[in-house]
C-alpha positions as CSV (number, residue, x, y, z in Angstrom):
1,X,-3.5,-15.2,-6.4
2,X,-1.9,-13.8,-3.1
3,X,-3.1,-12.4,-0.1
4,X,-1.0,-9.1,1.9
5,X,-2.0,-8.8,5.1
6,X,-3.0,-4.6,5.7
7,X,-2.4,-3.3,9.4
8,X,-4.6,-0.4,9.7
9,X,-6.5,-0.8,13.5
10,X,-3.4,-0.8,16.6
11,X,-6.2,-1.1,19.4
12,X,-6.1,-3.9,21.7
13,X,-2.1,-4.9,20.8
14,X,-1.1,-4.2,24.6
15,X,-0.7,-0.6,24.6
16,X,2.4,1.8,24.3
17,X,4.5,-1.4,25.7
18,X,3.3,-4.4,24.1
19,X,2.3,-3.1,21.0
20,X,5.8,-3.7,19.5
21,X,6.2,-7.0,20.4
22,X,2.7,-8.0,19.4
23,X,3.0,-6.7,15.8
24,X,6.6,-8.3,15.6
25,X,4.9,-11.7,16.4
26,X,1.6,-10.6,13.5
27,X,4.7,-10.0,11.1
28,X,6.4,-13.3,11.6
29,X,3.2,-15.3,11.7
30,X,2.0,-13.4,8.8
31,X,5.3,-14.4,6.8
32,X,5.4,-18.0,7.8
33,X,2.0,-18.8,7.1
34,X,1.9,-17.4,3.6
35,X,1.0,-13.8,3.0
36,X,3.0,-12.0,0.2
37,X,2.7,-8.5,1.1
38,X,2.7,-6.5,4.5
39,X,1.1,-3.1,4.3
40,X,0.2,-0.5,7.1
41,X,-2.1,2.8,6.6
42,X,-0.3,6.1,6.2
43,X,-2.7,7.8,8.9
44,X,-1.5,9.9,12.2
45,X,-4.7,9.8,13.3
46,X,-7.9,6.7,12.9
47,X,-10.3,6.6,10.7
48,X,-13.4,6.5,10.4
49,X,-14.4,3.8,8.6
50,X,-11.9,1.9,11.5
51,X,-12.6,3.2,14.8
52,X,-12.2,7.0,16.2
53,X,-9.2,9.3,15.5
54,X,-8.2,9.7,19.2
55,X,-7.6,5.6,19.0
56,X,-3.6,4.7,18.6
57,X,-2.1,5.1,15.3
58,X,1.8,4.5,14.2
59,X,3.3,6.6,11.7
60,X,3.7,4.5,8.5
61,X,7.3,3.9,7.8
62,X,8.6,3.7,11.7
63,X,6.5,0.6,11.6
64,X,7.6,-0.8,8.1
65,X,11.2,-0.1,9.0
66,X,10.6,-1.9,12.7
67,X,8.7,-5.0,11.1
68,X,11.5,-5.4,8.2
69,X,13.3,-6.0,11.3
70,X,11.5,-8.7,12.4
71,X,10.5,-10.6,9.0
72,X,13.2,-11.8,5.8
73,X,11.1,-12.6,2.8
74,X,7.4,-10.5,3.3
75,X,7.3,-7.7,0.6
76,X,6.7,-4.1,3.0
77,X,4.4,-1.0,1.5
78,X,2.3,1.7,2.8
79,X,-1.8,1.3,1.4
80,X,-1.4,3.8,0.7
81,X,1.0,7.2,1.1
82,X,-0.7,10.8,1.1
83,X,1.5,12.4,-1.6
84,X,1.5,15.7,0.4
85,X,2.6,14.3,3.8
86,X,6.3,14.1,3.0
87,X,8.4,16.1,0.7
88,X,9.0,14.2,-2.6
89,X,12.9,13.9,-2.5
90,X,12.5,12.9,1.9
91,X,9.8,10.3,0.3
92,X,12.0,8.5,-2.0
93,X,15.0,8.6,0.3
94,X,12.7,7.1,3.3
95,X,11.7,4.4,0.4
96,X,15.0,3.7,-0.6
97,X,16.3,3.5,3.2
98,X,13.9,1.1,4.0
99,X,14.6,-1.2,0.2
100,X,17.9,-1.4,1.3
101,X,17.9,-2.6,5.1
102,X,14.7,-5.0,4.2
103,X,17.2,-6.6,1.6
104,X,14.8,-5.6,-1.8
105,X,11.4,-5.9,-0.3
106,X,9.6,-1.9,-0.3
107,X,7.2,-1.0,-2.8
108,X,5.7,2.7,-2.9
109,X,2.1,2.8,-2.5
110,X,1.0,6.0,-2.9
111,X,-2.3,8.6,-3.4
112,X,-3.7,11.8,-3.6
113,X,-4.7,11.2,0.4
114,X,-8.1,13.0,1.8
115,X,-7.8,13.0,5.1
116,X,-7.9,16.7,5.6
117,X,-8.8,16.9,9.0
118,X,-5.9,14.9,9.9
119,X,-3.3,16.8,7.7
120,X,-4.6,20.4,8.7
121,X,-4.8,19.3,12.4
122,X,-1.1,18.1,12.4
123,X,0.6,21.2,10.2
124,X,1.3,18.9,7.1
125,X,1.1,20.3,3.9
126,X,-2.3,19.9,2.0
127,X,-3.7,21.2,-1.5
128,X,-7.1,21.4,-3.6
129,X,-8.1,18.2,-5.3
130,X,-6.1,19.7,-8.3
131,X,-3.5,20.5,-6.7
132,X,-3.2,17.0,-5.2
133,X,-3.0,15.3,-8.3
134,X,-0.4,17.3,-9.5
135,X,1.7,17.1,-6.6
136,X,1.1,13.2,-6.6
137,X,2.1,13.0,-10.6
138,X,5.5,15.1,-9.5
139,X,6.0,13.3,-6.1
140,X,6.1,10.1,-8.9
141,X,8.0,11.5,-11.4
142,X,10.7,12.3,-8.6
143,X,11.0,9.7,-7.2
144,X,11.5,7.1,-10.2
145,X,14.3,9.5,-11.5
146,X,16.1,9.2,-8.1
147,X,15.7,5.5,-8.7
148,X,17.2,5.7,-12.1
149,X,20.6,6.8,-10.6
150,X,20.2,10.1,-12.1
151,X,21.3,13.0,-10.4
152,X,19.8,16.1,-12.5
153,X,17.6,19.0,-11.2
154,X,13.9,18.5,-10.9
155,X,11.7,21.6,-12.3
156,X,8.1,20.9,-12.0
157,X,5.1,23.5,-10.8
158,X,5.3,22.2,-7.1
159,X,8.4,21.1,-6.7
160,X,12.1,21.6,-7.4
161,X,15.1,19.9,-6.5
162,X,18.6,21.0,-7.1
163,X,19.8,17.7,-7.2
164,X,17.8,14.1,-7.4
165,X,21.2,12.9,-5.9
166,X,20.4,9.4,-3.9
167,X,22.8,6.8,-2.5
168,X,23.0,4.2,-1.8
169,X,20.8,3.2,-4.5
170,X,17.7,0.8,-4.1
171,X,18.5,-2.6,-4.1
172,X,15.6,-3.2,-6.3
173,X,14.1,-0.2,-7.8
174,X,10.8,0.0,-5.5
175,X,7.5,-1.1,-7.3
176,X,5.3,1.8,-7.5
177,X,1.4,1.0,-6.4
178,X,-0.9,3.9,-7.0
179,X,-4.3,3.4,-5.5
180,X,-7.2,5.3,-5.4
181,X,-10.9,5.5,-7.0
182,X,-10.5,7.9,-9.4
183,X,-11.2,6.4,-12.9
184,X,-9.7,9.1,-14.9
185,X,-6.8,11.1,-13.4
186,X,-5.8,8.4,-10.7
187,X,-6.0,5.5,-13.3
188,X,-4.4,8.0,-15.9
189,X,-1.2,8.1,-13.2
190,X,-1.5,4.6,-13.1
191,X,-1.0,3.6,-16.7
192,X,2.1,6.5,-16.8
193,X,3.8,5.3,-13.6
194,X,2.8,2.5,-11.8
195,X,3.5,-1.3,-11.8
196,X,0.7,-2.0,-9.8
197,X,-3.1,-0.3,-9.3
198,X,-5.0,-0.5,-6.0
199,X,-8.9,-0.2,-5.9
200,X,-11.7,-0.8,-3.3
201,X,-12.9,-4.8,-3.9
202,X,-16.7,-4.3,-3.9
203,X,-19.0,-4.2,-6.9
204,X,-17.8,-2.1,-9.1
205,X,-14.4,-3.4,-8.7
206,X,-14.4,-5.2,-12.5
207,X,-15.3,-1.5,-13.9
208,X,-11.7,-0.3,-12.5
209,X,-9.9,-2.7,-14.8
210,X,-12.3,-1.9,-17.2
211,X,-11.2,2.3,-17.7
212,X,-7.2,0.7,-16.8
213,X,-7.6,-0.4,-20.2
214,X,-9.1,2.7,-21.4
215,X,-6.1,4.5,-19.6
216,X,-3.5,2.2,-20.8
217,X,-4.8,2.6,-24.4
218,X,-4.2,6.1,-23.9
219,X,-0.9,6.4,-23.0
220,X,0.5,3.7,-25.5
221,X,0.4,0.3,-22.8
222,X,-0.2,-2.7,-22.3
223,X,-2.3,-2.9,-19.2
224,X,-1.1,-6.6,-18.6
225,X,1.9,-5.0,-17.7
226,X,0.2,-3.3,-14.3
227,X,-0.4,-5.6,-11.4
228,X,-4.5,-5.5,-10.1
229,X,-4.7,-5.7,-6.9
230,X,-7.6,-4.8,-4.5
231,X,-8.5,-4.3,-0.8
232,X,-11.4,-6.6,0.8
233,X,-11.5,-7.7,4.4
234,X,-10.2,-11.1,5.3
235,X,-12.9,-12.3,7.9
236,X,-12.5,-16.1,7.9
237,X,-14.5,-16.5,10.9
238,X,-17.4,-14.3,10.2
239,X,-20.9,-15.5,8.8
240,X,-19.6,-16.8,5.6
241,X,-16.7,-18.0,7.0
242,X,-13.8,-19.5,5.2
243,X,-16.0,-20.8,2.0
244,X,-17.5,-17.3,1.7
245,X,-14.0,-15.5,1.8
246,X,-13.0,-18.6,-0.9
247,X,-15.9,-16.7,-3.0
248,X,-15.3,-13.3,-2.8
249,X,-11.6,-13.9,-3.6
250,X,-12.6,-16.0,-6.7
251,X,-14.9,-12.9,-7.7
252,X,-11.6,-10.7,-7.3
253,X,-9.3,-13.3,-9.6
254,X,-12.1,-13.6,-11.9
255,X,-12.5,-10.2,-12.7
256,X,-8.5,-9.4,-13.2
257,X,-7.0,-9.7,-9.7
258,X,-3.8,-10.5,-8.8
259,X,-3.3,-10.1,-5.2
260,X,-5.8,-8.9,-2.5
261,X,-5.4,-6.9,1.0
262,X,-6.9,-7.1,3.7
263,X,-7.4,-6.8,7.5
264,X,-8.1,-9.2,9.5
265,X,-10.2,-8.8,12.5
266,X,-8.7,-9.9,15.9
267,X,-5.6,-9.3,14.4
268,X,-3.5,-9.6,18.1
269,X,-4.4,-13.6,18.9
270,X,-2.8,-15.8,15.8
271,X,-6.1,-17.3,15.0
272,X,-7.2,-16.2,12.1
273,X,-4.0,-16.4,10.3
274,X,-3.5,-19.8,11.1
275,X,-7.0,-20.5,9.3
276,X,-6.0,-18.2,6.1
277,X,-2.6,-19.8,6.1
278,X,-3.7,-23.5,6.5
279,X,-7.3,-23.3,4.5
280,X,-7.1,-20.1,2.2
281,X,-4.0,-19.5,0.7
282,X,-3.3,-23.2,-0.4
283,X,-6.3,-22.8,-1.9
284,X,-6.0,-19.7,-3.7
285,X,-2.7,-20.2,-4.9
286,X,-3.4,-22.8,-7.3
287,X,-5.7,-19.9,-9.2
C-alpha cells in the first residue's frame, strides 16, 4: 500500500510570505520520508468541510508546478479537477506542461466538481449535473487523444477543437484518476477512461469496488486493471493514534485499496510526517 500526502487547508503556513517556503519544506519532507503521491484541491475558495471560503486557497496547478520545483521523485495530481474550470484542450496542455518539467510525474485527477458557489462567484463556466458529466466524459476523451500524439479535430456536443495539436508531448502519458461518488455515471467514466478511481474511505467504501466491477463488466474490463485508491485523514496523533490509523488503512487494503490520501493535521511543523514516515509507512508497505 502507499500513502499521498493531500494539501487542501493553507492556514497557518506563514501567510502571503511564508507560505511558499513552508510548503516547499512539506514537499521535500513529504518525499523523503516516504509518501508516493502529492495532491492539492482544485478550490479558489475553502471549503466547508475544511474551514471558511474567505480562508487562503492557491490555485491548483501554480502550486503543483512550484512544488515539482522543489521535489524529484513524488508523483504530483490535483484530488481532484472540476472538469468545467478549464477549457479541455488549456487542461491537457497545463497537464502536459507540468509532466514534462516534473520529469514524468503528473497524473490527471479529475471530476464533475460541485462547488457552485465558488464557480458562479468567480465567472467560471458551470453546467446542470447532466451537463457536467458530459462535459467531464469530453474533457477526458480530449485530453487522452492529445496524449496519443494525434492531431485531428475534436467534435463532441460541448466541445470542439480544430486541432488536438500538443507539443512537446508528455513524457509519460499522464495517468488519469477520476474520483467522485457516483456509482453509476462516475464509475461508468471510470471503467472507460481511467487508470485509477478515487472514492471517500468511510463505510461504504468496499461497495465502490463493488459497482467498479459491475462497471467494468459493462464496458468489456478487467477492473484489476484500475488502480483503488481512497481519501481518509492521516491523524497519527489523534485518539487512536498511530495503531488506530494502522487499522483503518488495513480496512482500506482489505477491501481493494491500493494507495490512500490524506491530510494531515498540523501540516506546517514536520511532526506528523516524521511519525507516518518512520512508524506507518514501513509498516504498510510490506501489505
Amino acid at each position: 500500500m502507499r500513502l499521498g500526502l493531500h494539501l487542501n487547508d493553507y492556514t497557518h503556513l506563514g501567510g502571503p510570505t511564508g507560505t511558499g517556503p513552508t510548503l516547499a519544506r512539506i514537499a521535500r519532507t513529504a518525499e523523503a520520508v516516504g509518501f508516493a503521491r502529492l495532491s492539492v484541491t482544485d478550490h479558489l475558495w475553502q471549503v466547508s468541510q475544511t474551514g471558511e471560503e474567505d480562508e487562503p486557497m492557491l490555485e491548483a496547478y501554480s502550486t503543483l508546478s512550484f512544488l515539482a520545483g522543489h521535489t524529484s521523485t513524488i508523483e504530483l495530481q490535483t484530488l481532484v479537477t472540476a472538469a468545467t474550470y478549464r477549457a479541455p484542450g488549456m487542461l491537457a496542455k497545463i497537464v502536459t506542461t507540468l509532466d514534462v518539467l516534473s520529469g514524468g510525474r503528473a497524473w490527471l485527477g479529475i471530476g464533475t466538481g460541485w462547488n457552485e458557489q465558488e464557480a458562479t462567484g468567480l465567472g467560471l463556466p458551470y453546467d446542470g449535473h447532466d451537463g457536467r458529466y458530459e462535459r467531464l466524459e469530453e474533457t477526458l476523451r480530449i485530453c487522452l487523444q492529445m496524449w496519443s500524439g494525434s492531431d485531428a479535430p475534436f467534435e463532441g456536443e460541448h466541445y470542439r477543437l480544430g486541432s488536438t495539436l500538443n507539443v512537446p508531448q508528455t513524457v509519460s502519458s499522464p495517468r488519469v484518476l477520476v474520483g467522485g461518488g457516483g456509482e453509476l455515471r462516475t464509475l461508468k467514466l471510470v471503467a472507460k477512461y481511467a487508470d485509477a478511481m478515487n472514492v471517500w474511505g468511510g463505510p461504504d467504501a468496499g461497495q465502490k469496488i463493488a459497482r467498479l466491477r459491475e462497471r467494468c463488466a459493462e464496458v468489456g474490463r478487467d477492473h484489476m486493471e484500475i488502480e483503488k485508491t481512497a481519501l481518509f485523514p492521516l491523524d497519527a496523533e489523534g485518539p487512536q493514534g498511530v495503531d488506530g490509523l494502522l487499522r483503518e488503512l488495513r480496512r482500506l487494503h482489505d477491501l481493494g485499496f491500493s494507495t490512500v490520501y490524506g491530510a494531515v493535521p498540523d501540516i506546517s511543523s514536520a511532526a506528523q510526517l516524521d511519525v507516518i514516515g518512520s512508524k506507518v509507512i514501513p509498516e504498510i508497505s510490506r501489505w
